[in-house]
TIMISE-506041 format. One record per residue (C-alpha): residue in three letters; x negated, z negated, y. Coordinates in steps of 0.1 Angstrom, whole numbers, plus 2048, in hexadecimal, padded with zeros to 3 digits. Example, Ala and Ser with C-alpha at 12.3 -4.5 7.8 and 13.67 -1.06 7.14 Angstrom:
residues 2
ala7857B27D3/ser7777B97F5/
end
This chain:
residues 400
unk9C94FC90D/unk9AE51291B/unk991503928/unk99750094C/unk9844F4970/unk99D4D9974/unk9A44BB95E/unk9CA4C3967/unk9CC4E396C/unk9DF50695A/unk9D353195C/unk9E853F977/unk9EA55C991/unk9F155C9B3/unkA055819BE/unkA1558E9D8/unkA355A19D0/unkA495B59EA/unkA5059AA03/unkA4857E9F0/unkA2E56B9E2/unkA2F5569BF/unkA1A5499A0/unkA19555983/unkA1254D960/unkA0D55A93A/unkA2554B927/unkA0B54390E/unk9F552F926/unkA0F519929/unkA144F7917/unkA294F58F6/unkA474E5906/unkA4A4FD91C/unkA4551F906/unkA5E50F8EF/unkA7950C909/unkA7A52F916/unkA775408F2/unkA9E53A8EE/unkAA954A90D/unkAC152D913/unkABE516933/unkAAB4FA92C/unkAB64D4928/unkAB44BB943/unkA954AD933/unkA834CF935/unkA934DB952/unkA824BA966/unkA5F4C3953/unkA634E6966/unkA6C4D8981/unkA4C4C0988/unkA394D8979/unkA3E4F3993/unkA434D99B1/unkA1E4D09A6/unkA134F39AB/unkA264FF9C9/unkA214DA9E0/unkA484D09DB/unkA564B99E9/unkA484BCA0A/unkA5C4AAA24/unkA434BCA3D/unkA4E4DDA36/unkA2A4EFA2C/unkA264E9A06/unkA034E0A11/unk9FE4D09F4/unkA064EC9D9/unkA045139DF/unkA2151C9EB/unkA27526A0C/unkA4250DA20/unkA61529A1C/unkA775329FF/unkA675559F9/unkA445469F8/unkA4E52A9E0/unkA5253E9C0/unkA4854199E/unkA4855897E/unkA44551956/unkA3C573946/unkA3857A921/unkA3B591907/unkA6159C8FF/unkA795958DF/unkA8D5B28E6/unkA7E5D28D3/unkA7E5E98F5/unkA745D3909/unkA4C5CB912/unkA515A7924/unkA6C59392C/unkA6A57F94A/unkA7955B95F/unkA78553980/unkA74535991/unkA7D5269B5/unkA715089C5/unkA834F59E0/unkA674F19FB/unkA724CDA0B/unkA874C09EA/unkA714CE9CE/unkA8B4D99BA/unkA8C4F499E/unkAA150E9A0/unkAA8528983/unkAC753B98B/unkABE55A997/unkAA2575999/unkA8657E9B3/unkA8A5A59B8/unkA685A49CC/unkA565919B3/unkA635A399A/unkA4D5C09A5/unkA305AC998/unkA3B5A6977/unkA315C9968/unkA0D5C9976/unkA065A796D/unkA145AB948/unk9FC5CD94B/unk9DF5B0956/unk9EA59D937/unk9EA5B491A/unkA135B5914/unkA1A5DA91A/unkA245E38F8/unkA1960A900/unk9F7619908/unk9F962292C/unk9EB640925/unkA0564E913/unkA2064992D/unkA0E666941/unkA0F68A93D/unk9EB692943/unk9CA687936/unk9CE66D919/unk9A8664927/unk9AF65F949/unk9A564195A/unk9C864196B/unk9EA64095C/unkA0D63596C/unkA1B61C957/unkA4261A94F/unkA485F7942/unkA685E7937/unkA735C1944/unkA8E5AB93C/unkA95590956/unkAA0571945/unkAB4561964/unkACF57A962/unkAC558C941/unkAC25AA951/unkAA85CB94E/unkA955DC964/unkA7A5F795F/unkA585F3976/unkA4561497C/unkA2260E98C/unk9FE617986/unk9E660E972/unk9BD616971/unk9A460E955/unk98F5F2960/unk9725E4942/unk97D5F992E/unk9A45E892D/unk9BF5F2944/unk9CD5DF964/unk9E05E597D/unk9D45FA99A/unk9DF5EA9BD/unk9CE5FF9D7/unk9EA61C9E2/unk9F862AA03/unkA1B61AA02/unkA245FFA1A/unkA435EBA1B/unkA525DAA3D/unkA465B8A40/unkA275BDA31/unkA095C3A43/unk9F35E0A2F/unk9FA5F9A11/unk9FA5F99EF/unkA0260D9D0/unkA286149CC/unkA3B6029B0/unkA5960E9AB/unkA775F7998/unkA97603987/unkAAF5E5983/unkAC65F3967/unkAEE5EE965/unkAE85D3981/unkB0A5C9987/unkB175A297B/unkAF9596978/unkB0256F979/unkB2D57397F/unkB2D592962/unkB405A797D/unkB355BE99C/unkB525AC9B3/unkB5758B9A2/unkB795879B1/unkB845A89A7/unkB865B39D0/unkB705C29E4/unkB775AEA04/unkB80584A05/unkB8956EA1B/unkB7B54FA1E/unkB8B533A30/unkB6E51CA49/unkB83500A5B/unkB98514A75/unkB89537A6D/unkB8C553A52/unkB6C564A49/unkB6E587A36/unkB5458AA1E/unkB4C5A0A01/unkB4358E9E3/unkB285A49CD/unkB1A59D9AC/unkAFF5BA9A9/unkAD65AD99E/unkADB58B9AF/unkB0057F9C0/unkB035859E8/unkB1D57C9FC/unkB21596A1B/unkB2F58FA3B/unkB335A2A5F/unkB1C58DA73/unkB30595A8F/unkB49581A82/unkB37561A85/unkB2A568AA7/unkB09574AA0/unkAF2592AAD/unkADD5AEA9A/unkAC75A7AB5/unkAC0583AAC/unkA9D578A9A/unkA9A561A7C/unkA8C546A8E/unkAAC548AA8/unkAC3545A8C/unkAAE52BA78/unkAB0516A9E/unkAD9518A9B/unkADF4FCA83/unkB044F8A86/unkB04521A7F/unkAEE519A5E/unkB094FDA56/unkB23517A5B/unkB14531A44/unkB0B518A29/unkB33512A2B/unkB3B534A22/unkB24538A0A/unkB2D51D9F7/unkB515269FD/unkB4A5499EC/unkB3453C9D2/unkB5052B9C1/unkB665449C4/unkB4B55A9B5/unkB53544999/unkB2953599F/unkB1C5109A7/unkB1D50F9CC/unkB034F09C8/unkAE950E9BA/unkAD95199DD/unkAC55339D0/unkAE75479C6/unkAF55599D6/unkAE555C9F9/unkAF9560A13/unkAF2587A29/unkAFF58CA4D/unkB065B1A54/unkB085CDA72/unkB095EAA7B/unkAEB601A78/unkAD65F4A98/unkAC2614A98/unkAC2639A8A/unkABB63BA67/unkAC7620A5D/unkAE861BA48/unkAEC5F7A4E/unkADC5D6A5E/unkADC5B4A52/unkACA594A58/unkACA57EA32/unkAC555DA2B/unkAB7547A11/unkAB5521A06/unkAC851FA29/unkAAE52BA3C/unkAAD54DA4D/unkA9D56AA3A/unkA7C57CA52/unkA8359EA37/unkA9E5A2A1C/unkA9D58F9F8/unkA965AF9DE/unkAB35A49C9/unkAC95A39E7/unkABE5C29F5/unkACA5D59D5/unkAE75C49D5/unkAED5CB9F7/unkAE45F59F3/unkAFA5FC9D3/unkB1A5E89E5/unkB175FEA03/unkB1F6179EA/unkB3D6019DF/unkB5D60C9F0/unkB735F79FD/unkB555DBA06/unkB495CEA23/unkB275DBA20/unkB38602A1B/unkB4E5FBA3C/unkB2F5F5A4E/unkB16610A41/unkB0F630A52/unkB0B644A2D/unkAF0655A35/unkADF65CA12/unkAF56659F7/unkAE364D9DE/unkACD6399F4/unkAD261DA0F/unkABA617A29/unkABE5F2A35/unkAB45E3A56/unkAA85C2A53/unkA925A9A6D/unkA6D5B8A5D/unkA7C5DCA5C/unkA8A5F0A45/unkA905F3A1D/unkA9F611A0D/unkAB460B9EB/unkABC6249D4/unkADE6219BF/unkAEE6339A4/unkB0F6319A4/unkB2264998D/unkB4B645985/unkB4A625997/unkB3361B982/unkB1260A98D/unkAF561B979/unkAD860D98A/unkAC66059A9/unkA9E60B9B1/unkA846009CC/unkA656059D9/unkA4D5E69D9/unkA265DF9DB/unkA145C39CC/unk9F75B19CE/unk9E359B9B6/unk9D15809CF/unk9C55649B2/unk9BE56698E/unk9B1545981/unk9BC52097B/unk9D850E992/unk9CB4E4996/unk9E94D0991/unk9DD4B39A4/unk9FF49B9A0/unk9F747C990/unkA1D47397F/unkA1D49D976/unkA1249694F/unkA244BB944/unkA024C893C/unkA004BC914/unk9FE4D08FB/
end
């Protein structure tokens, strides 16, 4: 290992992405064990899966029956208790390929099914950081080949769903190497301040964990919760959602995140049809992270196509997940669905989405029925480059 501050301790970087925050790590800064499990793109064994799992409950302050992951750096919610393993790419078009990484706040427990849409938009400038974009940046522009600015195109494969997705963002020559350029004028609901504008494709995004855009092969389900039938649509497209009229269950556009977060025989209920849907997705409905679980209404002001309020890890949502977003803006192109029924259409390609922090627009291509791709806007921000302590005593992960 490197030489390092802490007797116990690995190189790591601390970013925000979009809405969330996460760590993240060079896959070669990383002990053996654990660069050895992710080279075969296959989930790991329970022995290496409950390495991960201390290893990033050490980092994040998991378990935490208080809540706060006071002890770690995460930040006491699911979308502050994240992390990221980026590395070069086996695949010959591809620059990195990358794995996410969720840990249960109060339980401490790993979670690998799905992907992070908001961190995701870190993964290209901190590859950039790290030396893996196969391509001079330079030679992605048109202009001068000695410019001290270039936008970068690069190339990712998420490892979660083995999906890819293309991050465009800019770059700026900084001694002498390049790195990514954070300072911009584009600002994203929910977080305070601007940055530069990173823009991600996520390409052919539908099936990503079922292998089909609507698992059950309809666009609307019912699911049966004691005495009541829910309608939900069931979607497959970047992560799994399921969608249902929140009206249905009794609840108001209106209502805050904390309100709904208060209602815990509502949270019960919603768990219920979650899990209800996840199996009939074909999923684990014992896997919280997927799918999550999206109320939706009726555009609750102009210029909006649709409203929702989302939740994740049971707990209501303050923005939108990223993956869920996308998911959420290519089936309101979907006919047939819940999420069309509701939107106003007001772009031909793009949805704009109301959600508790404000809004997110979604692009979609759709062509033939056919789901092409789906982009966002993001910003990001690199707030630690240095060496995470692992403090833990029984954590003993760290040999090489």
């Amino acid at each position: 290992m490197t030489t390092a501050p802490f007797p116990r301790a690995v190189k790591a970087s601390f970013w925000r992405g979009g809405t969330s925050k996460g760590v993240f790590f060079n896959i070669s800064d990383l002990p053996k064990w654990f660069q050895s499990a992710l080279s075969t793109g296959k989930s790991p064994d329970e022995v290496t899966f409950k390495q991960m799992e201390d290893f990033f409950a050490a980092i994040l302050g998991s378990p935490d029956p208080y809540g706060r992951q006071l002890n770690g750096l995460g930040g006491g919610i699911s979308s502050l208790s994240k992390a990221m393993v980026v590395g070069p790419s086996s695949h010959p078009d591809v620059d990195v390929d990358y794995t996410f990484f969720q840990i249960g706040v109060k339980d401490g427990r790993l979670d690998m099914a799905g992907n992070c849409g908001n961190l995701t938009s870190v993964v290209g400038p901190f590859g950039l950081n790290c030396g893996l974009c196969r391509r001079n940046p330079a030679k992605n522009d048109q202009g001068d080949p000695d410019s001290e600015n270039s936008t970068v195109i690069m190339r990712m494969r998420n490892m979660n769903t083995a999906k890819f997705i293309e991050s465009t963002f800019q770059a700026c020559k900084y001694d002498g190497r390049w790195a990514y350029e954070d300072v911009g004028r584009c600002s994203i609901d929910g977080v305070p301040g601007t940055g530069s504008t990173i823009t991600l494709s996520f390409l052919h995004p539908e099936g990503a964990k079922t292998g089909k855009a609507l698992p059950t092969g309809s666009p609307i389900d019912k699911i049966d919760i004691g005495n009541q039938v829910i309608r939900a649509s069931l979607i497959d497209v970047s992560n799994p959602g399921v969608f249902v009229d929140g009206r249905d269950i009794g609840w108001n556009v209106d209502a805050t995140p904390d309100q709904l977060n208060a209602s815990q025989e509502l949270l019960d209920k919603l768990e219920a049809i979650r899990k209800r849907g996840t199996e009939m997705m074909g999923l684990n409905p014992n896997i919280s992270s997927i799918p999550k679980i999206v109320l939706l209404f009726p555009a609750r002001s102009e210029g909006l196509d649709i409203s929702c309020q989302a939740l994740s890890m049971e707990q209501a949502h303050k923005a939108i997940p990223a993956t869920l977003a996308l998911n959420l803006g290519v089936a309101c192109k979907m006919k047939g669905t819940l999420p069309h029924a509701l939107s106003n259409h007001l772009h031909h390609s793009n949805t704009v989405i109301g959600h508790p922090s404000g809004t997110l627009e979604v692009g979609a291509a759709v062509e033939d029925g056919k789901i092409i791709g789906a982009k966002l806007i993001r910003t990001a921000r690199c707030h630690m480059d240095g060496y995470v302590n692992i403090l833990r005593s029984d954590y003993g992960g760290l040999n090489c």
